[in-house]
SEMISE-326439 format. One line per 10 residues: number of its first residue (from 1); for each residue x, y, z of N, C-alpha, C, O. Coordinates in nm, 4 decimals, padded with zeros to 6 digits. Atoms other than C-alpha are relative to their C-alpha. Example, Ala and Ser with C-alpha at 12.3 -4.5 7.8 and 13.67 -1.06 7.14 Angstrom:
1	00.0890:-00.1190:00.0000:01.2300:-00.4500:00.7800:00.0900:00.1200:00.0000:00.1936:00.1181:00.0665  -00.0820:-00.1190:-00.0060:01.3670:-00.1060:00.7140:-00.0770:00.1090:00.0730:-00.0261:00.2198:00.0899
% end
This chain:
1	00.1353:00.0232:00.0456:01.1664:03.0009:03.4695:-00.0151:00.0394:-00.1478:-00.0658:-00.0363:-00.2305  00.0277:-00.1184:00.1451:01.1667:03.2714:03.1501:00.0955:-00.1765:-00.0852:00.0297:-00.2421:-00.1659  -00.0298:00.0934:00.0841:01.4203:02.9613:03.0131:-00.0289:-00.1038:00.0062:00.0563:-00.1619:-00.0610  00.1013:00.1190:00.0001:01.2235:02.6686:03.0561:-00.0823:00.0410:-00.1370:-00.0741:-00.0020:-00.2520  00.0668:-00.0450:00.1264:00.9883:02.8599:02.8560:00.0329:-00.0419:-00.1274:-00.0285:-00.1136:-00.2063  -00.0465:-00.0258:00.1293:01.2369:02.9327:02.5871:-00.0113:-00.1627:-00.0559:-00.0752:-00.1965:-00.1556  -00.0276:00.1213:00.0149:01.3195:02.5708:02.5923:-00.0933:-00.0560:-00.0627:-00.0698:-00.0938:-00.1775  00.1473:00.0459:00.0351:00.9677:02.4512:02.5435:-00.0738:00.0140:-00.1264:-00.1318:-00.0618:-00.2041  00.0341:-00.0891:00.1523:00.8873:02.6969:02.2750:00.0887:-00.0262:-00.0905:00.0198:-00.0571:-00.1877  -00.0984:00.0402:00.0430:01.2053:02.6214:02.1049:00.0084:-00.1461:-00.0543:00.0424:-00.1813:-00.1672
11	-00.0135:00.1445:00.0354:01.1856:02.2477:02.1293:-00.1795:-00.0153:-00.0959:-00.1745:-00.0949:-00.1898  00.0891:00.0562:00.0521:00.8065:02.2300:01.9987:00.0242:00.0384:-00.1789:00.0069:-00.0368:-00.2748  -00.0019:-00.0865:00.1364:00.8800:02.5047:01.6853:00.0926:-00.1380:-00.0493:00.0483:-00.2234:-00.1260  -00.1012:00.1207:00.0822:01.1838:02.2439:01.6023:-00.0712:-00.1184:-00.0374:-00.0476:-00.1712:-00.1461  00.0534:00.1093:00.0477:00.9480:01.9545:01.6207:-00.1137:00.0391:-00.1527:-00.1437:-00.0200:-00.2565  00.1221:-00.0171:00.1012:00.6842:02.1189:01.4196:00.0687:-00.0083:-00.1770:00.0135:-00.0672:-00.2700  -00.0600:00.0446:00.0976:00.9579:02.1505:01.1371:00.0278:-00.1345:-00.0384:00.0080:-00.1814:-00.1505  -00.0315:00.1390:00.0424:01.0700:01.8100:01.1676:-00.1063:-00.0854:-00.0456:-00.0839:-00.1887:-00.1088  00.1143:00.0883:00.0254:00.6878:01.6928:01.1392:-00.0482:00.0201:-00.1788:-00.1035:-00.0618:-00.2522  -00.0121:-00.0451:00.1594:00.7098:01.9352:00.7641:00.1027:-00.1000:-00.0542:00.0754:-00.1780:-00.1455
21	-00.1328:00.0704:00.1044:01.0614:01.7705:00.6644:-00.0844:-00.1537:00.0284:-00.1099:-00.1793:-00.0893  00.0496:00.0798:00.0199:00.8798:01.4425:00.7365:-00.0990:-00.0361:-00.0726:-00.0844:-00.1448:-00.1284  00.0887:-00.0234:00.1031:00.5718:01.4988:00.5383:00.0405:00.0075:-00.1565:-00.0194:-00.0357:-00.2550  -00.0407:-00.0661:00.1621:00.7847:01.6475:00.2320:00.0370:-00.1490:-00.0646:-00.0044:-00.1986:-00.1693  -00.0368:00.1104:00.0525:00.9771:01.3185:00.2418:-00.0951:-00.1251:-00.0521:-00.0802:-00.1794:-00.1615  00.0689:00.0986:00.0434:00.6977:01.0535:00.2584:-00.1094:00.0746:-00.1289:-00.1690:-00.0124:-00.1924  00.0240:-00.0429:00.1955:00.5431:01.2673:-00.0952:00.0901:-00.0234:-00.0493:00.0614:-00.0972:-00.1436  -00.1056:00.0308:00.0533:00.8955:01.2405:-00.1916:00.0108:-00.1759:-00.0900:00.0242:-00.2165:-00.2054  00.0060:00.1413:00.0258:00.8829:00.8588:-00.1557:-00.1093:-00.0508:-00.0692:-00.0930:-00.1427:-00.1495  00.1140:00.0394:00.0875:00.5262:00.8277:-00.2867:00.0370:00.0195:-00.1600:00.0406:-00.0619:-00.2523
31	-00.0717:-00.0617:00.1751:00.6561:01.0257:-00.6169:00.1056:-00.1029:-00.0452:00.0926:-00.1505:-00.1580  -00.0995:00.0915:00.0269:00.9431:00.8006:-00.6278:-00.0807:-00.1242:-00.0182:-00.0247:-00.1909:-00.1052  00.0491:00.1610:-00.0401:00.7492:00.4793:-00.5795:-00.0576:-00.0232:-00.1654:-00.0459:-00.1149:-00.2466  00.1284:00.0076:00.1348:00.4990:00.5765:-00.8809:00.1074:00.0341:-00.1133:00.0659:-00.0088:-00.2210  -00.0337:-00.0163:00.1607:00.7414:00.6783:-01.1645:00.1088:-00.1307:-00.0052:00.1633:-00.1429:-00.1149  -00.0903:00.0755:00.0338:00.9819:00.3668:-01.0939:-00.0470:-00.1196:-00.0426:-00.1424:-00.1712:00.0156  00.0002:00.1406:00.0748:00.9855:00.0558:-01.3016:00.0414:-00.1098:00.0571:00.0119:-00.2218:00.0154  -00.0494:00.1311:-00.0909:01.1595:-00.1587:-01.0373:-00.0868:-00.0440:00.0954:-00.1400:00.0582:00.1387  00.0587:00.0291:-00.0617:00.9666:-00.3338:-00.8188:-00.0158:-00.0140:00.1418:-00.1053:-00.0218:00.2260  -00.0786:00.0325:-00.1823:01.2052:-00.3801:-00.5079:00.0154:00.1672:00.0228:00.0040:00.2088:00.1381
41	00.0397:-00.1471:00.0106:01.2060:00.0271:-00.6022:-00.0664:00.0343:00.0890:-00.0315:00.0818:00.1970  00.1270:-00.0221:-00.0118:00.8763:00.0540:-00.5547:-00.0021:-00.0093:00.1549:-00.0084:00.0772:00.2423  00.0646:00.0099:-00.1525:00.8185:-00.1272:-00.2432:00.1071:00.0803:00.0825:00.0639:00.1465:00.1769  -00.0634:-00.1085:-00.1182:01.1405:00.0631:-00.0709:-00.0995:00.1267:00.0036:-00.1691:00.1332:00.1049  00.0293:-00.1691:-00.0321:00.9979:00.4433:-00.1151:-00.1219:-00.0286:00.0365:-00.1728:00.0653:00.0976  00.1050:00.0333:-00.0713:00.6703:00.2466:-00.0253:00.0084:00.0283:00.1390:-00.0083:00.1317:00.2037  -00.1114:00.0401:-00.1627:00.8137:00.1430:00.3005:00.0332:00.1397:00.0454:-00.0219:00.1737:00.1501  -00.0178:-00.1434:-00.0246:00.9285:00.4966:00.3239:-00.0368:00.0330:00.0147:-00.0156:00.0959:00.1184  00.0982:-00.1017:-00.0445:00.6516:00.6566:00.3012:-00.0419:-00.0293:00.1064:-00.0165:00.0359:00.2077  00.0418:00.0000:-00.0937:00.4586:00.4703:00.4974:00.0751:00.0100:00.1965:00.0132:00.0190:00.3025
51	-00.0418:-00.0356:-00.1588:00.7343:00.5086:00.8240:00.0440:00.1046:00.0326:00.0668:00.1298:00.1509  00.0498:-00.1358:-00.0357:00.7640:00.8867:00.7344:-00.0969:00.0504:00.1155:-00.0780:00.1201:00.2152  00.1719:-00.0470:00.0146:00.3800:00.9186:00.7798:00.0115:-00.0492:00.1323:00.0055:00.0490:00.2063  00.0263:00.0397:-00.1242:00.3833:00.6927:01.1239:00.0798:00.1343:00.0862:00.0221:00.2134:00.1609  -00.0299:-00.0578:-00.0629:00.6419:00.8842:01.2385:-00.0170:00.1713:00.0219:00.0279:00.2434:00.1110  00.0504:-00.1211:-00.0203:00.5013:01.2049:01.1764:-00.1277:00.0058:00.0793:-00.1256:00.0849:00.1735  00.0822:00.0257:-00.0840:00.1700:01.1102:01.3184:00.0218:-00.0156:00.1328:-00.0615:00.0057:00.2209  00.0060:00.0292:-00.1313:00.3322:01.0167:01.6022:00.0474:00.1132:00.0772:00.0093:00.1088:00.1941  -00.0221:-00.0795:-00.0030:00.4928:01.3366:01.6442:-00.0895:00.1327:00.0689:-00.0804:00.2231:00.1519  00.1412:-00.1553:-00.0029:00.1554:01.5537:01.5993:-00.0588:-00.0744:00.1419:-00.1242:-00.0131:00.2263
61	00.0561:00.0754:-00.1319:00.0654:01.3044:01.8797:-00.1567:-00.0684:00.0173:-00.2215:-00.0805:00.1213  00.1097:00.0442:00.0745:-00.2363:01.1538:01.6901:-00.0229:-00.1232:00.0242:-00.1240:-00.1632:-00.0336  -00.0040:00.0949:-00.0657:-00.1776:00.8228:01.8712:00.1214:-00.0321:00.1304:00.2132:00.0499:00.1280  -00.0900:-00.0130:-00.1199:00.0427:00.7171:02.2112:00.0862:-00.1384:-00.0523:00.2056:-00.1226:-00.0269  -00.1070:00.0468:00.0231:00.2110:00.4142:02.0767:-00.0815:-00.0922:-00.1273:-00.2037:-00.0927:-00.1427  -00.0038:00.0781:00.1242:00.2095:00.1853:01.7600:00.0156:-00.1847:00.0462:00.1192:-00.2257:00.0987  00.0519:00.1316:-00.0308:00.0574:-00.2220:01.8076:00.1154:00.0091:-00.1351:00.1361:00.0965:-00.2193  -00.0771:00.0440:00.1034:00.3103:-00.3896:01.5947:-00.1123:-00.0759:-00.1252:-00.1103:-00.0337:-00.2408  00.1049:00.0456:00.0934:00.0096:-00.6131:01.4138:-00.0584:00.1593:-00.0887:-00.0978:00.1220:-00.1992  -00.0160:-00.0883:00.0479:-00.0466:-00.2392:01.2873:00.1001:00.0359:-00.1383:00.0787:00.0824:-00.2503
71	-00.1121:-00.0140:00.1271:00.2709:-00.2324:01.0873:00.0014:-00.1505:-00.1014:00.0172:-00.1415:-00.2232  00.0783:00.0510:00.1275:00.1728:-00.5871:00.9371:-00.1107:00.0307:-00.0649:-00.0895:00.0416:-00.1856  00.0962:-00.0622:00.0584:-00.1326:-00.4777:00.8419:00.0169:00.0699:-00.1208:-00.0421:00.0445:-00.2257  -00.0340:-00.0720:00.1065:00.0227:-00.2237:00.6378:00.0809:-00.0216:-00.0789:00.0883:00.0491:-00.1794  -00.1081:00.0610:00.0969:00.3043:-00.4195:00.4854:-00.0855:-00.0728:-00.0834:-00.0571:-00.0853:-00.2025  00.0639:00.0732:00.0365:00.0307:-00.6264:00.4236:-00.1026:00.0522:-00.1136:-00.1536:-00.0089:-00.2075  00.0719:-00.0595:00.0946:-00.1551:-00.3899:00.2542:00.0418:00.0402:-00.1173:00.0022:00.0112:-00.2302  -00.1047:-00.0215:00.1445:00.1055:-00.2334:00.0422:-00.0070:-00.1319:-00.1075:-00.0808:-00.1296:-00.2060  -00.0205:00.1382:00.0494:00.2026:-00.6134:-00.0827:-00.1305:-00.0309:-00.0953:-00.1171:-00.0950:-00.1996  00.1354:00.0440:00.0629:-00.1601:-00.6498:-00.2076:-00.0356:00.1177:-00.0986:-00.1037:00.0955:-00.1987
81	00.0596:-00.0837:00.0911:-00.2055:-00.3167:-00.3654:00.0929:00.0453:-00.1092:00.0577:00.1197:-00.2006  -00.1344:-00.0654:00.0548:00.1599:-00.2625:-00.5123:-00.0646:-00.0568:-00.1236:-00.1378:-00.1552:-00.1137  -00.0233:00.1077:00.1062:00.1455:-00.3615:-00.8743:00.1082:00.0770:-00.1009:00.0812:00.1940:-00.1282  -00.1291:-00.0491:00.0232:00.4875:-00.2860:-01.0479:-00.0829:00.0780:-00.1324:-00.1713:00.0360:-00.2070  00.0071:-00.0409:00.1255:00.4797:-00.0138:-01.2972:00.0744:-00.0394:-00.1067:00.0818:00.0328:-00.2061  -00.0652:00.0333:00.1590:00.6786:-00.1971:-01.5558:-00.1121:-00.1106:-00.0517:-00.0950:-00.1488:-00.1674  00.0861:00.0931:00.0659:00.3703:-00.4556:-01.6034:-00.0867:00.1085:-00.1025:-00.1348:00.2197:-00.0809  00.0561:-00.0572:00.0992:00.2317:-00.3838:-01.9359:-00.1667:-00.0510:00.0146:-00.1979:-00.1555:00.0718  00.1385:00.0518:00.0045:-00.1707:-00.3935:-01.9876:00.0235:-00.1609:-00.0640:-00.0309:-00.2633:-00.0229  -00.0063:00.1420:00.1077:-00.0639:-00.6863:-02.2480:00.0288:-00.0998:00.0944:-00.0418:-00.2000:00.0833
91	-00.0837:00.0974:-00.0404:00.1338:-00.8848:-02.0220:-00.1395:-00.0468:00.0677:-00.2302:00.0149:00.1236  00.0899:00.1344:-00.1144:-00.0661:-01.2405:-01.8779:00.0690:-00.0016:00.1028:00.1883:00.0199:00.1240  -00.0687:00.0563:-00.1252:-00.0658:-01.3427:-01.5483:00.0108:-00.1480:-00.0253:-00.0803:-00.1981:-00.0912  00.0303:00.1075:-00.0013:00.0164:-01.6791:-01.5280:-00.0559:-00.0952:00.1443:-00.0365:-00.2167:00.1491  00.1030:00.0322:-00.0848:-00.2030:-01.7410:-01.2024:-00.1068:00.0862:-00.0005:-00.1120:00.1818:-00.0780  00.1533:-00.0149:00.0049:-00.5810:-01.6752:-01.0976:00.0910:00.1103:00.0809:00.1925:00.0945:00.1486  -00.0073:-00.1141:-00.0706:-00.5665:-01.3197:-00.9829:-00.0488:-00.0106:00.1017:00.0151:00.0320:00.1979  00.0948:-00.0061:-00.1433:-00.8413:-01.3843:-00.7153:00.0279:-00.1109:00.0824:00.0142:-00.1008:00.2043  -00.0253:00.0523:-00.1204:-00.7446:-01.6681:-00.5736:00.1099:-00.0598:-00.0021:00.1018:-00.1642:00.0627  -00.1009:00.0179:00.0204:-00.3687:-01.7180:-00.6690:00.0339:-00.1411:-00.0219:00.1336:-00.1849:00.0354
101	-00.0737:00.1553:00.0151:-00.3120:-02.0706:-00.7611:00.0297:00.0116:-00.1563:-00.0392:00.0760:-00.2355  -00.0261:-00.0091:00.0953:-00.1287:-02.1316:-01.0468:-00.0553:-00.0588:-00.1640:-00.1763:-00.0373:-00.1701  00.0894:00.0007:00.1217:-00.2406:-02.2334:-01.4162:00.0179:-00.1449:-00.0187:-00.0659:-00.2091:-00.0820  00.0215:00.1160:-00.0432:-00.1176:-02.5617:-01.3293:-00.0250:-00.0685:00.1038:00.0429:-00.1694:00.1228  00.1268:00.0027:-00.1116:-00.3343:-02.6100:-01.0549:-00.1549:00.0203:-00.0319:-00.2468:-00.0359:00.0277  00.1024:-00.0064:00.0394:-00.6020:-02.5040:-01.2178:-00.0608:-00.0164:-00.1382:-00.1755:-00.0005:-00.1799  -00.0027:00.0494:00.1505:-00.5728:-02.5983:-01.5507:00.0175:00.1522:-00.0894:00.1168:00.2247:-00.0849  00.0019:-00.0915:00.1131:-00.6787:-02.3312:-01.8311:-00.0360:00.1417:00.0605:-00.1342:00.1260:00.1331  00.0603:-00.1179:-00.0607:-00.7327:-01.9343:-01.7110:-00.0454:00.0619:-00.1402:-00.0353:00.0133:-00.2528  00.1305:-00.1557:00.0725:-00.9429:-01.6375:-01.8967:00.1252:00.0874:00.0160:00.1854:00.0835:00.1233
111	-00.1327:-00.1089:-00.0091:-00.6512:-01.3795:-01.9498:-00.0543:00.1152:-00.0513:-00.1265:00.1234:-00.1506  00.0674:-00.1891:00.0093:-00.7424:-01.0030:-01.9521:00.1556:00.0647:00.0097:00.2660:00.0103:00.0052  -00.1432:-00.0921:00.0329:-00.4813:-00.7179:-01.9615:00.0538:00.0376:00.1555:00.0110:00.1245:00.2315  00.0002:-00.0181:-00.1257:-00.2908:-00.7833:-01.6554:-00.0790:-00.1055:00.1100:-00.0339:-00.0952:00.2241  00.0732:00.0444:-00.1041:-00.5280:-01.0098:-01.4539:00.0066:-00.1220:-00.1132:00.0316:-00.1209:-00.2338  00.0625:00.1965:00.0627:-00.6194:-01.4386:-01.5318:-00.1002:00.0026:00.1029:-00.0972:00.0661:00.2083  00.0692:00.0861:-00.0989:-00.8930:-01.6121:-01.3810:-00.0273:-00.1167:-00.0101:-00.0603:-00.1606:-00.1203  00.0662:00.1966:00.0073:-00.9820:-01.9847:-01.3182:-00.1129:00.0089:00.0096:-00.1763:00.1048:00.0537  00.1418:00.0362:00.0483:-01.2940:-02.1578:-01.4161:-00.1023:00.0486:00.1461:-00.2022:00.1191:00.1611  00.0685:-00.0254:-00.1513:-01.3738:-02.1674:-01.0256:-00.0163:00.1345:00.0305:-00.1271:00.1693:00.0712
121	00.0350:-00.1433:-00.0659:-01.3340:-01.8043:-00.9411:-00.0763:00.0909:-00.0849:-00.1079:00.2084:-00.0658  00.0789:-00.1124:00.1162:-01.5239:-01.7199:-01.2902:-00.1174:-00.0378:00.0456:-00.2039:00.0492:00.0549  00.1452:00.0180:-00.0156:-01.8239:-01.9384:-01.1824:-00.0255:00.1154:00.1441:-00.0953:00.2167:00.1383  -00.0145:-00.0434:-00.1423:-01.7897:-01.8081:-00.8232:-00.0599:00.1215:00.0031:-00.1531:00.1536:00.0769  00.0501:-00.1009:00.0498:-01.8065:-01.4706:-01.0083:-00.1501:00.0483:-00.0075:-00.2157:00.1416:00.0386  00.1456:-00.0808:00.0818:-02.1295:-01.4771:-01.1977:-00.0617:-00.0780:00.1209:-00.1502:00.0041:00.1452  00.1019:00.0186:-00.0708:-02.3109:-01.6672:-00.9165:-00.0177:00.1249:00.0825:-00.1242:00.1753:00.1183  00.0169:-00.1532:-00.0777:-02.2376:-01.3530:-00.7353:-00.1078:00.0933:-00.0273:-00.1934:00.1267:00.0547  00.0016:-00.1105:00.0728:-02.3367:-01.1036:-00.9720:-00.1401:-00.0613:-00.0364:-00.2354:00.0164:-00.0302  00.1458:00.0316:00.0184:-02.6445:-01.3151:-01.0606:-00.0807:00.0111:00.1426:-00.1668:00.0962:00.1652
131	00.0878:-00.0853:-00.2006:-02.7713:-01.3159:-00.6289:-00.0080:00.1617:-00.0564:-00.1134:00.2048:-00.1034  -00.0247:-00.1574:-00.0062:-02.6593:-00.9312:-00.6714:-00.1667:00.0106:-00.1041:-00.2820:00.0181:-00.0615  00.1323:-00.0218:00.0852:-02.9258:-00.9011:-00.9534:-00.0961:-00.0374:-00.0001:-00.1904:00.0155:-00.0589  00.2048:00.0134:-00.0561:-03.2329:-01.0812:-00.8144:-00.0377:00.0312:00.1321:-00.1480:00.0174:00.1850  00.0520:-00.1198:-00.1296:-03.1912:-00.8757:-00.4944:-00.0899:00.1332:-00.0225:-00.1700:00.1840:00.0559  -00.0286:-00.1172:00.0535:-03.2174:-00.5860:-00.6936:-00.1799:00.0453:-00.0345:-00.2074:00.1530:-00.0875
% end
C-alpha cells in the first residue's frame, strides 16, 4: 500500500517537472521565433511552441482530449499572424493585404510600409468608417 503511494507521489512530482521543462521550452521557441529572420525559422519554433503549450495543458489536465479542427485553427492562426521579421517597413507588398489578390488582378494598389490595398478594399474601407461615423 505505503508503495503505491510512493509511486503516485513520485509519478505526479515527475510530471509536474516535465509540465516546467515544457513551459521553459515553448518561451524558448517563442524567443527563437521573434529574433529570427527566416521565415520557415519562424514558423518551426512557432509550431513548437504552440505543441509545447498543448502538451503541457494537457498534462495540467486543463482539457480530456484535443478535436483535431483545434490544431487547424491554430496553424491557421499562426499563418495569418506570422509576418517574417526580415520584412522591412519599406518593403511593398505586391498584393491587396485585405483581400489578397494580386496587383494584376486588381490593377493599381495604395502601398504603405509593409501593407497594399486595392481600389475595392479602399472603397469598402471608407464606406465602413463613414456608417461607423453616422452611428456615432
Amino acid at each position: 500500500m505505503e508503495q503505491d503511494f510512493r509511486k503516485k507521489t513520485f509519478r505526479g512530482a515527475k510530471i509536474e517537472d516535465l509540465i516546467l521543462e515544457l513551459e521553459k521550452l515553448s518561451s524558448l521557441c517563442e524567443e527563437k521565433s521573434k529574433s529570427s529572420d527566416q521565415l520557415e525559422r519562424q514558423r518551426f519554433y512557432e509550431g513548437m511552441a504552440i505543441a509545447y503549450t498543448t502538451i503541457a495543458v494537457k498534462l495540467k489536465g486543463d482539457f480530456d482530449y484535443i478535436e483535431p479542427k483545434v490544431i487547424d485553427e491554430l496553424y491557421s492562426s499562426v499563418e495569418k499572424t506570422s509576418i517574417p521579421n526580415n520584412i522591412r517597413n519599406t518593403q511593398h507588398v505586391e498584393t491587396c493585404s485585405f483581400c489578397r489578390r494580386s496587383k494584376e488582378e486588381v490593377g493599381e494598389l495604395a502601398m504603405g510600409p509593409g501593407v497594399s490595398i486595392c481600389s475595392e478594399c479602399l472603397e469598402f474601407g471608407a464606406e465602413v468608417i463613414k456608417s461607423q461615423s453616422t452611428e456615432i
